[in-house]
VEXDREN-2710 file (C-alpha; in Angstrom, 1 decimal):
% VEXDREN-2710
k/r/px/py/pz
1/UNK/40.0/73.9/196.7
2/UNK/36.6/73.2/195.5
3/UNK/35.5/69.6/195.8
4/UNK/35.0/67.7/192.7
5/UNK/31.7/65.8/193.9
6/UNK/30.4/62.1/193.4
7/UNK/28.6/63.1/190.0
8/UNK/31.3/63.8/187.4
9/UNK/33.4/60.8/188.5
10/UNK/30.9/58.0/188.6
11/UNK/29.7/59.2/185.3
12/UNK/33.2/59.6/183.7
13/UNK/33.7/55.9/185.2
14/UNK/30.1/54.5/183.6
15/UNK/30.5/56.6/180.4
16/UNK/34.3/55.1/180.1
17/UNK/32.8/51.4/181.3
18/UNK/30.3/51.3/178.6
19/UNK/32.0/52.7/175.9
20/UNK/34.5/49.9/176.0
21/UNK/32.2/47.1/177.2
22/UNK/31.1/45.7/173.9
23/UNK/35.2/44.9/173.1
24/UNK/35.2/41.5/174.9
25/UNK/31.6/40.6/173.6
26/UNK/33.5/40.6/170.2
27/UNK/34.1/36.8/169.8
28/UNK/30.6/35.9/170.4
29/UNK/29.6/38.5/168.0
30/UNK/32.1/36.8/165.2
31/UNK/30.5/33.4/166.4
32/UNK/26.7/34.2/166.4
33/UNK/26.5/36.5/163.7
34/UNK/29.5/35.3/161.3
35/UNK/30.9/38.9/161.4
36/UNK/34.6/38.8/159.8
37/UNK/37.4/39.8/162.2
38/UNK/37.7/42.9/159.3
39/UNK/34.3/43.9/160.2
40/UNK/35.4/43.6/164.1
41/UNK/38.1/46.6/162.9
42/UNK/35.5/48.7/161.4
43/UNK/33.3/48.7/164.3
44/UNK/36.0/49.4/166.6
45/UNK/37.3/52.3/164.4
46/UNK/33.9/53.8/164.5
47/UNK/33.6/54.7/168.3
48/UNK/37.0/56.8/168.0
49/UNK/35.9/58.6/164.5
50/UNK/32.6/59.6/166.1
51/UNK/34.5/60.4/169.7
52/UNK/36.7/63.0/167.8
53/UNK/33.4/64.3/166.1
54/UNK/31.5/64.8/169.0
55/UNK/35.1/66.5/170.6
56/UNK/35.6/68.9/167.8
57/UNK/32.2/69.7/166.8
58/UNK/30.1/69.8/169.9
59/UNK/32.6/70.6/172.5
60/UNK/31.6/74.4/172.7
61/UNK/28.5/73.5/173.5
62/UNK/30.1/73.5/177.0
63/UNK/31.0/77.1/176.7
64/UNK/27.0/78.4/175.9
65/UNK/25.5/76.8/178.7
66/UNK/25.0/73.1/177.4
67/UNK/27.2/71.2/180.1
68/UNK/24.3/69.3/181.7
69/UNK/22.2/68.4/178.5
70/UNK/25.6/67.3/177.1
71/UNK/26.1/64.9/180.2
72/UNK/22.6/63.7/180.2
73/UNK/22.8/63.1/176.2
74/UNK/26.1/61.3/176.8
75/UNK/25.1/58.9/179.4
76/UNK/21.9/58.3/177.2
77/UNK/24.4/57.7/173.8
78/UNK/26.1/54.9/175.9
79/UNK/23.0/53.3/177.5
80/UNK/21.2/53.3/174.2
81/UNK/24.5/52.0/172.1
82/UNK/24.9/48.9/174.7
83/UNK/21.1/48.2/173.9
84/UNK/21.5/48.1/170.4
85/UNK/24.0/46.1/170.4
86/UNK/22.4/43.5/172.1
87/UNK/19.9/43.9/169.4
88/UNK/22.1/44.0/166.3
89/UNK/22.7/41.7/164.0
90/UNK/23.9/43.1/160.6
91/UNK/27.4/44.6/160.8
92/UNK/25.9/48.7/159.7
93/UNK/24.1/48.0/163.0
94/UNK/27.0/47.6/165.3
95/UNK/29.2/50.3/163.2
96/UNK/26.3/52.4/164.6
97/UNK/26.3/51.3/167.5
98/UNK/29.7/51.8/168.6
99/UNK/29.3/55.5/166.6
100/UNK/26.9/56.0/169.1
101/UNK/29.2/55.2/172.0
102/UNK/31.9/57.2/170.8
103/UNK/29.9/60.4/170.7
104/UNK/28.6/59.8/174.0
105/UNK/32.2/59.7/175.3
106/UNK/32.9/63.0/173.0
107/UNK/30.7/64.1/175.1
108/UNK/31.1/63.9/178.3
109/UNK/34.4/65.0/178.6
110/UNK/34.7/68.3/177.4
111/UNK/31.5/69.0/179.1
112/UNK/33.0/67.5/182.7
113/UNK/36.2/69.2/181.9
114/UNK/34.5/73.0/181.5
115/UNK/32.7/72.4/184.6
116/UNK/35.6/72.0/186.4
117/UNK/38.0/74.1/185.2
118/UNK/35.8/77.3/185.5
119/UNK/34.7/75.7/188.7
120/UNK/38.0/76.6/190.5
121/UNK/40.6/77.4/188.0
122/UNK/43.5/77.5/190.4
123/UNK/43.2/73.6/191.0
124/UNK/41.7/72.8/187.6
125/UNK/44.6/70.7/187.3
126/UNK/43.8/68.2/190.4
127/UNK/40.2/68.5/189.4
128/UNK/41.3/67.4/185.7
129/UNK/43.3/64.2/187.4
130/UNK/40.7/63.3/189.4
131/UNK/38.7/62.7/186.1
132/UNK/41.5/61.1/184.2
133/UNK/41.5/58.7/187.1
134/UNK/37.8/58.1/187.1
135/UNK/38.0/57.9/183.2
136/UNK/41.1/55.1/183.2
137/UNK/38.8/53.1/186.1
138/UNK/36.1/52.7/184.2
139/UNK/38.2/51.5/181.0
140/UNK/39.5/48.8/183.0
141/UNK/36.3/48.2/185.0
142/UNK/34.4/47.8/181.7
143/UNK/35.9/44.7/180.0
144/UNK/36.0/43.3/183.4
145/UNK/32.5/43.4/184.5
146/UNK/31.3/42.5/180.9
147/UNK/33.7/39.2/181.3
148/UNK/32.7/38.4/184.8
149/UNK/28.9/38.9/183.2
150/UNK/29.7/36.5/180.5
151/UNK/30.8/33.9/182.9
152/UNK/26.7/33.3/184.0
153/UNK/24.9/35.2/181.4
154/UNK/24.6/35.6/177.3
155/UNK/26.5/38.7/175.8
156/UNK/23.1/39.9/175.1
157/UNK/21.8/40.1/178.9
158/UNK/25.2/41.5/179.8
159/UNK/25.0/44.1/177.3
160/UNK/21.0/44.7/178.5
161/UNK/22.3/44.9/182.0
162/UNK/25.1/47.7/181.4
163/UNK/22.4/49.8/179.4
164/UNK/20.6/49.7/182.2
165/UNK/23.0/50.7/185.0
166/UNK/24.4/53.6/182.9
167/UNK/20.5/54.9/182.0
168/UNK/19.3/54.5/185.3
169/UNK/22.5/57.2/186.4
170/UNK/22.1/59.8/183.7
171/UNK/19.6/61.8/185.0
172/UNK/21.0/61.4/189.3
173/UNK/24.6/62.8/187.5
174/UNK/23.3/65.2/185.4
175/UNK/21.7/66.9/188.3
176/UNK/24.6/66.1/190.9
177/UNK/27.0/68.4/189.0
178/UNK/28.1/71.2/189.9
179/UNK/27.0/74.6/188.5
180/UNK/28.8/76.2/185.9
181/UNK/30.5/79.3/186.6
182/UNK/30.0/81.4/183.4
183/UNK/33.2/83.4/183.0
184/UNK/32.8/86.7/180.9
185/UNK/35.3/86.4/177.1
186/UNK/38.0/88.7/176.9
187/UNK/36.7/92.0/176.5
188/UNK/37.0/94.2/173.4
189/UNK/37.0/92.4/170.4
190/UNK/37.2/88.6/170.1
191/UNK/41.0/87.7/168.8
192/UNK/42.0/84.2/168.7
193/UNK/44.4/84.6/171.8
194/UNK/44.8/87.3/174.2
195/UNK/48.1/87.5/176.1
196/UNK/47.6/87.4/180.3
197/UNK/51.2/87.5/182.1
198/UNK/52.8/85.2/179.1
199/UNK/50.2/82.7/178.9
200/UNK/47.9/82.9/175.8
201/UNK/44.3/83.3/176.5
202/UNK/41.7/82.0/173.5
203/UNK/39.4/84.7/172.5
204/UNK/35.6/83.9/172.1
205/UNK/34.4/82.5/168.5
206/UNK/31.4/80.6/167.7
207/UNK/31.1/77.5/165.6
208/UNK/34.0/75.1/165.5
209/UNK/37.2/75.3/167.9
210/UNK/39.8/75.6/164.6
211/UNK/40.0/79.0/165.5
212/UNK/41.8/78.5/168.7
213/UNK/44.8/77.4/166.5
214/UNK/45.5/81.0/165.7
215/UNK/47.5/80.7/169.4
216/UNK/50.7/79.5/169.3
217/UNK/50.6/78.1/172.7
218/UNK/47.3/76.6/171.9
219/UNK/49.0/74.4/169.4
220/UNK/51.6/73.7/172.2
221/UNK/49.3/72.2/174.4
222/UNK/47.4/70.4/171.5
223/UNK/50.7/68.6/170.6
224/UNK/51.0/67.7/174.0
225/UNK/48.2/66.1/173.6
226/UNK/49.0/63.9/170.5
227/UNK/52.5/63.2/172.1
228/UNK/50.6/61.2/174.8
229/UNK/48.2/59.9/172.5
230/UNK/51.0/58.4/170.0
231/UNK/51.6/54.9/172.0
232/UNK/47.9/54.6/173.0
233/UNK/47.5/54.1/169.1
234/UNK/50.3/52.2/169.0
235/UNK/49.6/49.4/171.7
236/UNK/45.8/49.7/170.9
237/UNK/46.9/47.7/167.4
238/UNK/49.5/45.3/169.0
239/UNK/50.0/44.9/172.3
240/UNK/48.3/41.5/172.6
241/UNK/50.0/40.4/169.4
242/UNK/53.1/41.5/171.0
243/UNK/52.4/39.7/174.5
244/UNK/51.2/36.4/172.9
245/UNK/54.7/36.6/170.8
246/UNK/56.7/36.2/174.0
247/UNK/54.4/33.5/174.8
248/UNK/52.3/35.3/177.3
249/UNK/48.8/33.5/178.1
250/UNK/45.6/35.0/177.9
251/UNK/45.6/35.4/182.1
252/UNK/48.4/37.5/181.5
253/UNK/47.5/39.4/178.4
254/UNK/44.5/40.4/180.5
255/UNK/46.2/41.2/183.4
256/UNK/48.9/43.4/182.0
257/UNK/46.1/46.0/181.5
258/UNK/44.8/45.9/184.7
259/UNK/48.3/46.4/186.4
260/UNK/49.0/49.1/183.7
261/UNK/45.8/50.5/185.2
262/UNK/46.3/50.5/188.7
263/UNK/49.3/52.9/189.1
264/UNK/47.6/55.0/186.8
265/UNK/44.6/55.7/189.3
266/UNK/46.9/56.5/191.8
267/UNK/49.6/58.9/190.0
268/UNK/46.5/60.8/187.8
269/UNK/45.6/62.9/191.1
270/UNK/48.4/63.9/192.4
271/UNK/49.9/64.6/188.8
272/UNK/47.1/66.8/188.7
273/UNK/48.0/69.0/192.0
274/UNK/51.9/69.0/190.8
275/UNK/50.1/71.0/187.2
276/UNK/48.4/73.4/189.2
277/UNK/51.6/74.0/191.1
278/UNK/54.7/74.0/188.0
279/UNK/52.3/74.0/185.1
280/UNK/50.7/71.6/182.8
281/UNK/54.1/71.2/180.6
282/UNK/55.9/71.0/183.3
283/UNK/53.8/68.1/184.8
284/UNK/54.0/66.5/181.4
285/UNK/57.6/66.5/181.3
286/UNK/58.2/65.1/184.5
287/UNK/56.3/62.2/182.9
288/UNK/58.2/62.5/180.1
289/UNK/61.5/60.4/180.9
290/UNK/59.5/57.6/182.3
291/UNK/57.4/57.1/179.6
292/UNK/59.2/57.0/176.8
293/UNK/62.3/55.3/178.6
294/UNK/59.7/52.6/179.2
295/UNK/58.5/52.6/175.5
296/UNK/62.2/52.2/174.7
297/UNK/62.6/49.0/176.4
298/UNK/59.7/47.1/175.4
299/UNK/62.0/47.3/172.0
300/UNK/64.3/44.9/173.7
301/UNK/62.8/43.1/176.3
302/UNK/61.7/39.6/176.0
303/UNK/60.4/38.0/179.2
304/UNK/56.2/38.7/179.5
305/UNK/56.5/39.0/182.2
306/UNK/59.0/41.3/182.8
307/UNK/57.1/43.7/180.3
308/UNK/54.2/43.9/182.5
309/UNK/56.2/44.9/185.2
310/UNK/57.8/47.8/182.5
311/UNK/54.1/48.6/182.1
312/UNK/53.5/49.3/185.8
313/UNK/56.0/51.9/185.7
314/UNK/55.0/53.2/182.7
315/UNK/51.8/53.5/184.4
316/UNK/52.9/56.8/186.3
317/UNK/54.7/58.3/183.5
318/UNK/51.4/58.7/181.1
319/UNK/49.5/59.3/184.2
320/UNK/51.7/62.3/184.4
321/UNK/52.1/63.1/180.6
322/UNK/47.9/63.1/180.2
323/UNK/47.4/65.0/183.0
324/UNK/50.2/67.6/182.2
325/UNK/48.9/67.7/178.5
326/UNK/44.6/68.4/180.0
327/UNK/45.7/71.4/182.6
328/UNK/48.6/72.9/179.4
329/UNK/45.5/73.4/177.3
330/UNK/43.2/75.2/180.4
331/UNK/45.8/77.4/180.8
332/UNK/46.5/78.5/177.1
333/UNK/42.4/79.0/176.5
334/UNK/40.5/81.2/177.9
335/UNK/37.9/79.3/180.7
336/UNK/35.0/80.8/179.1
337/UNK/36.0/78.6/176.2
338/UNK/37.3/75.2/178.5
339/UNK/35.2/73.0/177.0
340/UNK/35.9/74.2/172.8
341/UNK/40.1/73.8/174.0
342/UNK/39.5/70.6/176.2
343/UNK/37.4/69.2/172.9
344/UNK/40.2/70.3/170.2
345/UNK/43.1/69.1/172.2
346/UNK/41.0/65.6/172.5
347/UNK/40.0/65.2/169.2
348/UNK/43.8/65.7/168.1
349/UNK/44.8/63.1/170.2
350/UNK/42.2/60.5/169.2
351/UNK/43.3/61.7/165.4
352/UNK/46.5/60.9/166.3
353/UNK/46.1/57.5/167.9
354/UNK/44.0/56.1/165.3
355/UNK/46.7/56.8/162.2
356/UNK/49.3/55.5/164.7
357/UNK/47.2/52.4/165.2
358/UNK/47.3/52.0/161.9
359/UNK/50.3/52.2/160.7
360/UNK/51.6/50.3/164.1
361/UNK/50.2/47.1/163.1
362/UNK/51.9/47.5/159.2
363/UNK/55.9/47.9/161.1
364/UNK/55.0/45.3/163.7
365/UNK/53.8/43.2/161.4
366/UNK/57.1/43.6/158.7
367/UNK/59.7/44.7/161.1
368/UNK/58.9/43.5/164.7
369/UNK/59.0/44.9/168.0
370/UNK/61.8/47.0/168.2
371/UNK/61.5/49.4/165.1
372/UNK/58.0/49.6/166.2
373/UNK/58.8/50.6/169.8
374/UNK/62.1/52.7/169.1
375/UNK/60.2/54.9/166.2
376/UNK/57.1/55.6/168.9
377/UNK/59.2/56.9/171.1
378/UNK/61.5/58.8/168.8
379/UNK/57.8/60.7/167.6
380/UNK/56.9/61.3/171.1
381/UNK/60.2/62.9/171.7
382/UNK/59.9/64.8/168.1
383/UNK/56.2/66.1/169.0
384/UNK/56.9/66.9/172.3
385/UNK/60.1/69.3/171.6
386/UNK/57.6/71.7/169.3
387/UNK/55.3/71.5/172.0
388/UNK/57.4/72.4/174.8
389/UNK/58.3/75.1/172.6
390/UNK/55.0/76.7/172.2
391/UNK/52.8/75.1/175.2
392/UNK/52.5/78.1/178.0
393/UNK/54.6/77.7/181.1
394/UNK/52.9/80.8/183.4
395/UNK/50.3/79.2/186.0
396/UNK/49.4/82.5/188.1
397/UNK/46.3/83.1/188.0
398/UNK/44.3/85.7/185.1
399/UNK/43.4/88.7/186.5
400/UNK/40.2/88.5/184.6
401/UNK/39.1/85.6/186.7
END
């Protein structure tokens, strides 16, 4: 197994950090600047419209030889949206801002993800955990350090200091990874899939990465993706709502996210070498049973504490379900077009999440926690049966690698 190197985790882990850095910065913002707790919403929404952008529209870039200047363009998004907002002060300028952010984690990923997968495709899934751990560390490192920052400094010289640490490491990752490993398209002409032992192989296209659609087990894998992605939109719009409805203080509010990220750093690697062994689907479906069982009970339970506890477990179940979901779509595309699947796949997801979000808040908010928890796992288990019909299952290797 090829190793992964230093460079695409620390910068999936600053990339990840300072994307979601500016979130506990908020309430100063609404103090300082008098921005409405509306506008708050608007900014936030921007960094996952302009993540799903950058995922859909420049993720092929990966595939023509762009891996590097995408990472170094990423890390330089990030560093240059913490700046600004330390800077801002009309709410257009932190919508663009945290636009700014999101694009540089659009990224970063499928740039990361294409390096690896073509890297060593027989352990693209450990490769792919790895990263998924590096990515979940740095989205609970980030509030925290911005917090811990805020304790002795202004949100403005916290922000200043972050855009520093993640400029100053652009350029050391961008040359620490690893080379690409051009793989040559399917020959003959370019069809939208081309069948290799029962696993559908992406043909080559230019442009956007719609046309990967045209493969059934594509779309499999993609759903996969938005299956996972259905109760990060979810909690993302109530979680702390729901916690401080149980009468969970704001130590443990904080520090259910943490514990939910722990296990998660733990199970993401190994989740990773168990796809490369039984397939992405079947990696996600192991994680299946835990994580919507766990979804199930939030419905019902009523002790904070207790729920924090559910979320540890549930932990290891998502761990396993994005995983699964990341190594389904490598082995339904093609590796000369990793980063174009890895980007489509991702930019469904965040689609996904953010109309969940949405409409989460509107049943919470009229019905409660347990329609809202019963109906997201009901849709997980609704995507993720046409999924698992389509999504490929075969993990030997092509022959044309």
């Amino acid at each position: 197994m090829a190793p992964v190197g230093w460079a695409p985790l620390m910068g999936m882990t600053l990339v990840a950090a300072g994307g979601i850095a500016v979130f506990p910065v908020f309430p100063a913002l609404r103090a300082e600047h008098g921005l409405p707790t509306s506008a708050l919403g608007v900014v936030a929404a921007a960094g996952f419209v302009s993540a799903m952008a950058a995922e859909l529209a420049l993720g092929p870039w990966a595939d023509r030889g762009g891996a590097r200047r995408m990472v170094l363009a990423a890390m330089a998004a990030v560093a240059v949206s913490l700046a600004w907002f330390a800077l801002a002060t009309q709410t257009w300028e932190f919508v663009a801002a945290r636009a700014l952010s999101g694009a540089g984690v659009g990224l970063y990923l499928p740039a990361v993800s294409a390096l690896l997968i073509r890297r060593d495709p027989e352990h693209m899934g450990a490769a792919l955990g790895r990263l998924s751990s590096a990515d979940l560390g740095g989205i609970a490192a980030g509030p925290l350090v911005t917090s811990l920052l805020l304790e002795t400094a202004s949100a403005d010289v916290a922000l200043w200091a972050l855009s520093a640490v993640v400029g100053a490491a652009a350029l050391p990752v961008a040359r620490g990874l690893p080379a690409d490993r051009p793989v040559a398209p399917p020959s003959g002409p370019a069809p939208a899939a081309v069948p290799s032992k029962g696993a559908s192989r992406a043909g080559v296209s230019r442009g956007l990465a719609l046309d990967l659609l045209r493969s059934r087990q594509v779309v499999g894998a993609v759903l996969l993706t938005v299956a996972v992605m259905i109760p990060v939109g979810a909690y993302d719009a109530i979680w702390p709502l729901f916690m401080d409805d149980l009468g969970a203080g704001d130590l443990l509010i904080g520090a259910s996210y943490t514990l939910f990220a722990i296990p998660f750093l733990f199970v993401a690697p190994l989740a990773g070498r168990l796809a490369d062994r039984v397939g992405g689907l079947g990696a996600f479906l192991r994680g299946l049973a835990i994580l919507t069982a766990s979804i199930a009970a939030y419905a019902f339970l009523r002790d904070p504490w207790v729920v924090a506890g559910v979320g540890i477990v549930e932990s290891t179940g998502q761990a396993a379900a994005f995983v699964g979901a990341a190594a389904a779509t490598a082995q339904a595309v093609h590796p000369s077009r990793a980063g174009a699947g890895q980007g489509l796949a991702r930019a469904a997801g965040t689609l996904a999440a953010a109309l969940v979000s949405a409409g989460a808040a509107w049943l919470y908010q009229a019905g409660g926690a347990t329609p809202l928890f019963l109906s997201t796992a009901v849709a997980v288990l609704a995507v993720t049966a046409l999924a698992a019909r389509l999504a490929p299952r075969d993990v030997s290797p092509d022959p044309a690698r």
